[in-house]
N, C-alpha and C positions, 0 to 999 in steps of 0.2 A: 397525700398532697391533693391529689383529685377530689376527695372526698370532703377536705377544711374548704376550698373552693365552692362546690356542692351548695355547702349547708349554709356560706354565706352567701350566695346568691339566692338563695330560698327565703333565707331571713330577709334580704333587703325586697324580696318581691312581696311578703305577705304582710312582714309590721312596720313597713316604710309608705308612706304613700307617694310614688310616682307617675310622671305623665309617662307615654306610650315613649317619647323621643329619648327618654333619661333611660328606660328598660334599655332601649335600643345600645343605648354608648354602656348601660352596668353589663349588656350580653356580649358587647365586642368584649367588650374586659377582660367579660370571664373565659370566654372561645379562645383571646390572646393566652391566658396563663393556663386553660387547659393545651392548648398547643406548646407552649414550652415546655407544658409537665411531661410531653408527649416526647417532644423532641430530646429533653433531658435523659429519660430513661433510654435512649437511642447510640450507640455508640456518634458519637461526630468525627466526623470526617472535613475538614476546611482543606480545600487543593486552590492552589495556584496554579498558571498556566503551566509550568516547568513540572509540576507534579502531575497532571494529569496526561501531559507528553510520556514521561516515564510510564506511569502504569498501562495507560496503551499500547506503549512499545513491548512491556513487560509481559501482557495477560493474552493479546490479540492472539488467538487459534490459528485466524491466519496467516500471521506471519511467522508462529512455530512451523506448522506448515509446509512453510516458505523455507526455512530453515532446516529443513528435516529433507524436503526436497532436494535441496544443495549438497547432502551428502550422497545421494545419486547421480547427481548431476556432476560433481566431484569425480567418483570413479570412475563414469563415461568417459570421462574425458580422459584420463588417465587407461582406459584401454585403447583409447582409438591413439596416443601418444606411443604405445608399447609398439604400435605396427611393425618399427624397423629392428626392434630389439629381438636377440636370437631366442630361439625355440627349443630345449633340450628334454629331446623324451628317451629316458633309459630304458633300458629290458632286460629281465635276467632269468634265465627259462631254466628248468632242472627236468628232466624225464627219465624213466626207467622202463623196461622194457622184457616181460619175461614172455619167450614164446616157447613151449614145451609141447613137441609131438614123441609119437613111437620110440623114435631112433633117437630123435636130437635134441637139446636143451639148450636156448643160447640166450645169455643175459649180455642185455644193452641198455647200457646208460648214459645219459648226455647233459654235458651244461654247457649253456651258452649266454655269453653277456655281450652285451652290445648296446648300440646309444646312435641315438641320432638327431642330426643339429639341424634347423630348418631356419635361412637367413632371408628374410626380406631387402633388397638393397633399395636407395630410392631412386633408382635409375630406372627401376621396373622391374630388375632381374631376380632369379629366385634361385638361391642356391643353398643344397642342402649333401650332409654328408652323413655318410652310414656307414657306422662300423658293428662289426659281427664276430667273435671270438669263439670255438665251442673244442668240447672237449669231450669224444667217445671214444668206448669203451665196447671192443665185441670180442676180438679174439688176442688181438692187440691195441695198442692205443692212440689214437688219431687225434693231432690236434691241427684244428685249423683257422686261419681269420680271412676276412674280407672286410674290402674295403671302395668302398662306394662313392665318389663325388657325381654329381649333379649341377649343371651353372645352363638357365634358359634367360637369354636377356631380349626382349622386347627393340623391335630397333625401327617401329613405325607406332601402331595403337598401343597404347600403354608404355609407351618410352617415354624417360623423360622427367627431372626431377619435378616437374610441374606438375605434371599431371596426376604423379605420385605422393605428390603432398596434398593435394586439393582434398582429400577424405581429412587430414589433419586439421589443414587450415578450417576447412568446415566445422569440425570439432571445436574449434576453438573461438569460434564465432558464435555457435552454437552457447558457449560457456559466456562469452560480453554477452548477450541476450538472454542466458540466466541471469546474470548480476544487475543488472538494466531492470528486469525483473522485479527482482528482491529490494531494487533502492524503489522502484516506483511504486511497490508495497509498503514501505516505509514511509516514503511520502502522503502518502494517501492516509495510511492512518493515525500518523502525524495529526494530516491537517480535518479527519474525520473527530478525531478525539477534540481539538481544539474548538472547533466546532461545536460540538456536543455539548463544550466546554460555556461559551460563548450564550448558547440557547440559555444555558440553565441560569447565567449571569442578568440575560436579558429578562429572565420569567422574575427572579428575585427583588429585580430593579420594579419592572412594573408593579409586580404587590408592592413594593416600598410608597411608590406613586401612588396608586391605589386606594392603603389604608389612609395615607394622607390628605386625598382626598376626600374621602368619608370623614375623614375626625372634621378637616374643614367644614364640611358640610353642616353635619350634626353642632357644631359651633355656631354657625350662620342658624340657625334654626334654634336654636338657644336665644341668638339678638334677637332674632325675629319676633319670637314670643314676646321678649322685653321691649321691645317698640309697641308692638300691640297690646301691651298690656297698658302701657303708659297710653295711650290713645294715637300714634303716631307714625301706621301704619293702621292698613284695613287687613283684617283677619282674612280674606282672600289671598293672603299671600304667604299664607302658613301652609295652603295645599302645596304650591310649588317647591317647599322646601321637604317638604315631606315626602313630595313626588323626586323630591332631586337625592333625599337621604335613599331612599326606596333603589334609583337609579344606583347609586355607588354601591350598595350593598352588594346587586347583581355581577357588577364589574366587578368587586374584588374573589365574590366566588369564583367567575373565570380565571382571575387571576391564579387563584390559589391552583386551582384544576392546572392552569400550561403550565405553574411552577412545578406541578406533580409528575407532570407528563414530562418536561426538561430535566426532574432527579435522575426519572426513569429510563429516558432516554441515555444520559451519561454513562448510568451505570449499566448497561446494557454496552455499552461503546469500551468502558473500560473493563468486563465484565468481572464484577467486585460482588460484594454483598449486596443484595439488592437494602434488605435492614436501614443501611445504615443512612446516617442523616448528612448528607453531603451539602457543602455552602463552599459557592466558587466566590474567591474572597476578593478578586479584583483582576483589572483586566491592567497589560502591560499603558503608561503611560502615554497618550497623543501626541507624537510629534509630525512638525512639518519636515516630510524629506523628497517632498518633490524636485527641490534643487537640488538634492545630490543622485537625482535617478534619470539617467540618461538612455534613449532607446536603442543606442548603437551599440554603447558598452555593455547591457541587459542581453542584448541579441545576441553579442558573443559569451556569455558566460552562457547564454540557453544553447547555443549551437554544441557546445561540449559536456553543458551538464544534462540536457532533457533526454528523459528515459526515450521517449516517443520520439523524436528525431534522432536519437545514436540509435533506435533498434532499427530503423528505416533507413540507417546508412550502412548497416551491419547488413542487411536484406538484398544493400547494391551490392555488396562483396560476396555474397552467398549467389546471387545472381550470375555473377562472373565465372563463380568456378563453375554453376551449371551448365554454362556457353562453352566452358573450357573442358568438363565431361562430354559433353553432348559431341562436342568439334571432335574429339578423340575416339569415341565411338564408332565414326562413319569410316575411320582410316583402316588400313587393309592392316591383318594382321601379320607380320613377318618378324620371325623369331630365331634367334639365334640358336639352338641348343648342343653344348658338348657335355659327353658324359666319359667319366674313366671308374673301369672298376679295376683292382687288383685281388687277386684270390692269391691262397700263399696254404700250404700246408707240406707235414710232414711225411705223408705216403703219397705226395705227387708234386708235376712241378708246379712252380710258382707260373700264374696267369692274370697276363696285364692285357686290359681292353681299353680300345681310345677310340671314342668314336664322336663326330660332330657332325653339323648339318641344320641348314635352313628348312625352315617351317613356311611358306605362304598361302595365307588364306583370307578368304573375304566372302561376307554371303550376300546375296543376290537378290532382290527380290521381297527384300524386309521392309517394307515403307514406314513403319516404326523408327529406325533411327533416323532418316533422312525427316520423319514428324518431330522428334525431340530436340534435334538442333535447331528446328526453326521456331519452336513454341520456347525453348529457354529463350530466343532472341528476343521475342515477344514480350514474354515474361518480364527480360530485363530493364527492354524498354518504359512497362509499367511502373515495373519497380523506381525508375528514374524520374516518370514522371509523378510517381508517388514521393518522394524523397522532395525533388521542386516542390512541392504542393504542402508539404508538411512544413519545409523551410518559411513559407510565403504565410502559413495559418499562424507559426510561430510568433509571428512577426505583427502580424497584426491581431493575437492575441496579446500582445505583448502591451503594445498599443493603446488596447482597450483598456489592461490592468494600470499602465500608465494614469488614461484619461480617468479611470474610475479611482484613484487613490486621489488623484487634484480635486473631481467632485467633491467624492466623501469629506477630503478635511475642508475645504468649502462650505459645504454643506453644512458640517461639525460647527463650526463658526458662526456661520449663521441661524444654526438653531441653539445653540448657547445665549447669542445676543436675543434670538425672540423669544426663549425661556423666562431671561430675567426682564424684558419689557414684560412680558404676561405676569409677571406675577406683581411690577412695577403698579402696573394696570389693576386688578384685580385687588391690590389692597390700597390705592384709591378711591376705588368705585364702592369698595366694603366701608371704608369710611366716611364717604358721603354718604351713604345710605344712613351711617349709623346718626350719623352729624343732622337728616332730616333734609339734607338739599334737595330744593327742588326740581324735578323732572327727571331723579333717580328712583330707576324701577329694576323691581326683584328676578326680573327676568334678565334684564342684560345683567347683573351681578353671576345669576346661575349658568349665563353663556358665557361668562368669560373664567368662570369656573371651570368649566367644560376647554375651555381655550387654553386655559395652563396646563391641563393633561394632558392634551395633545401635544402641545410644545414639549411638556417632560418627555412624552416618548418617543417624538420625534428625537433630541438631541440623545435618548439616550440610545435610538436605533440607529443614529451615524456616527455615537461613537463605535460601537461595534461595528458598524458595516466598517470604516476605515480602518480598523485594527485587523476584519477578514479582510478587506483587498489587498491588504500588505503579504497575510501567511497566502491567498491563491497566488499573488508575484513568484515569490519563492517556490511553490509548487510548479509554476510556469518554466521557471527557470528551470529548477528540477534539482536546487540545491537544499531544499528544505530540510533533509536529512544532515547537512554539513552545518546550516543556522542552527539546530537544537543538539548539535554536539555526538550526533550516532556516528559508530566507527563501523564499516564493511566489513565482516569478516568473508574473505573471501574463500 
């Protein structure tokens, strides 16, 4: 295919005879249908907004990750949950025993099974039972058991189901600020992929702009010859068009360049084959929804959905139990403890022990804990005024996303309308030229040339901006993940 292309561009350069301006438009030609031969042999890839969400969700490292992460974060939690659940460690001992002197030979053997239960309660208390059963063998046969309870319950520092929960409840805040986490990873590259998505949309549009600016050009510069050939133009004004073919030529190779640089960038974002020949096929339709986006009801669905103010409110409760650690600390230790053992066997009597008694204690002299209670209070206090602080940015991000969506489709609108005057404009002024009216000149035709391009990329950079300030809203909010249909596994 390359090579039928090739050999007719060669034949039309040597046994045709053309001006410099005609090579110019046979070379786009040929550039065009080697780049589709190019692109052809390329696998294609065409994504929509909803496709390129998926594969970012799908490919991101990070958010595997992220995911891989959570089944850590899973059993942590799930050990620090077990705290009050009981303890059972068995033991089962076998021993033999031969001791042979001079005179005497005595074989002794012994087994014993036994097991013990170690109970956390959430009152503070800790009780634990021990049983022991054994069974030797010396000259006759001995069996015996014991039997062991333990109960020490806290009745000042460490009393208390509050205080005894606060490692859990930690835990499990700990766990909303993994998941807070994992959605605000989702969000992100959500709205990074669309993004990515967006660029590459933008760089395709302006080459579109671009080449058609050129072809107009090289069209204009075709008249031009034909005025000037007929006497009705001065040949001074064939540099300008040349100089302006010259101009679009440079711009479209930029163009081509950020289009390169926007594949590359996507495919890096979604990370895919780099190969392949990706074309983002269109961007969700423009609508006006500034009437249905109100700042009161946005601020409550942010107050519950945003990762960034639930982990800052998650941060006041972690803050609490530290106040509530720290308060318990300084209290004087006094501890309940009764113990009972029973011993029982067959060569002696049975023996029952009860014994109970207060423990009080407290150390002296430690300016460490009387520092921690005052620094959690400290702490908490930042934390609260962090928490204010984050509410109040909330808010007046919010604000901004607001006033920037009314711009943008504003904006949209008005660079629509000054689109179609320019080009209104522009093939007026081309037809006056061509018509011979006087006091039209080649220079204001080639600025108002210049003036429809900009227009084109003005409206076509508010369409996208308005389409991004909607998916940052959503991010604001922190429901972005719930608009493109992700389910939490938690």
């Amino acid at each position: 295919m390359k090579f039928r292309f090739f050999l007719l561009f060669i034949f039309l350069l040597f046994f045709v005879s053309f001006d410099r301006e005609t090579l110019v438009v046979l070379a786009m030609e040929y550039q065009s249908l080697l780049e589709s031969d190019n692109l052809s042999q390329q696998r294609q890839l065409n994504l929509t907004v909803n496709d390129v969400v998926i594969l970012g969700l799908q490919n991101s490292r990070n958010l595997k990750n992220s995911y891989l992460q959570r089944i850590i974060d899973r059993q942590n939690l799930a050990v620090s949950e077990d705290k009050f659940n009981p303890n059972f460690l068995p033991e089962i001992s076998v021993s033999y025993n031969l001791n042979d002197t001079e005179s005497t030979t005595t074989n002794t053997g012994e087994l014993s099974l036994g097991g013990a239960v170690n109970l956390k309660i959430p009152t503070g208390a800790d009780l634990s039972l021990n049983l022991n059963g054994r069974g030797q063998t010396i000259d006759n046969n001995q069996l015996s058991q014991d039997i062991s309870i333990n109960f020490s319950q806290p009745l000042l520092r460490n009393a208390g189901r509050e205080v005894n929960l606060a490692s859990i409840k930690d835990a499990q805040l700990t766990e909303e600020q993994n998941i807070l986490s994992l959605i605000n990873n989702i969000n992100s590259t959500i709205t990074n992929a669309i993004s990515a998505y967006l660029n590459l949309f933008r760089a395709q549009e302006q080459l579109k702009i671009q080449k058609l600016s050129l072809n107009r050009a090289v069209r204009q510069l075709e008249v031009t010859k034909a005025l000037i050939e007929a006497g009705r133009r001065a040949r001074v004004d064939l540099i300008e068009n040349q100089t302006a073919v010259a101009n679009r030529e440079v711009d479209l190779l930029i163009a081509k360049n950020n289009l390169d640089a926007a594949r590359l960038g996507l495919i890096q974002v979604l990370d895919i084959d780099k190969n392949l020949a990706i074309t983002a096929l269109e961007i969700p339709e423009t609508k006006d929804l500034s009437n249905n986006l109100a700042l009161n009801t946005l601020l409550e669905l942010a107050l519950k959905n945003n990762p960034d103010y639930l982990t800052a409110n998650i941060a006041v409760k972690r803050g609490d139990l530290d106040v509530l650690v720290a308060k318990n600390e300084r209290k004087w230790e006094l501890n309940l403890d009764v113990n009972y053992d029973f011993t029982t066997s067959n060569m002696a009597e049975n023996n029952n022990d009860f014994r109970s008694g207060l423990i009080l204690k407290r150390e002296f002299g430690n300016l460490d804990l009387e520092q921690r209670e005052e620094k959690s209070q400290v702490n908490l206090t930042i934390i609260n005024n962090n928490l204010t602080e984050q509410k109040e940015n909330l808010e007046i991000e919010i604000s901004n996303n607001l006033r920037n969506i009314n711009d943008t489709f504003q904006g949209l609108q008005q660079a629509k309308k000054a689109r179609e005057l320019s080009e209104l404009q522009l093939e007026n002024e081309r037809e006056k030229l061509r018509l011979g009216v006087p006091g039209t000149r080649q220079i204001d035709l080639l600025n108002l040339e210049d003036s429809l391009v900009e227009a084109q990329n003005r409206e076509l950079n508010a369409n996208i901006d308005y389409f991004y300030s909607l998916i940052r809203l959503d991010q604001t909010i922190g429901n972005t993940w719930q608009k493109w249909g992700v389910k939490i596994d938690n």
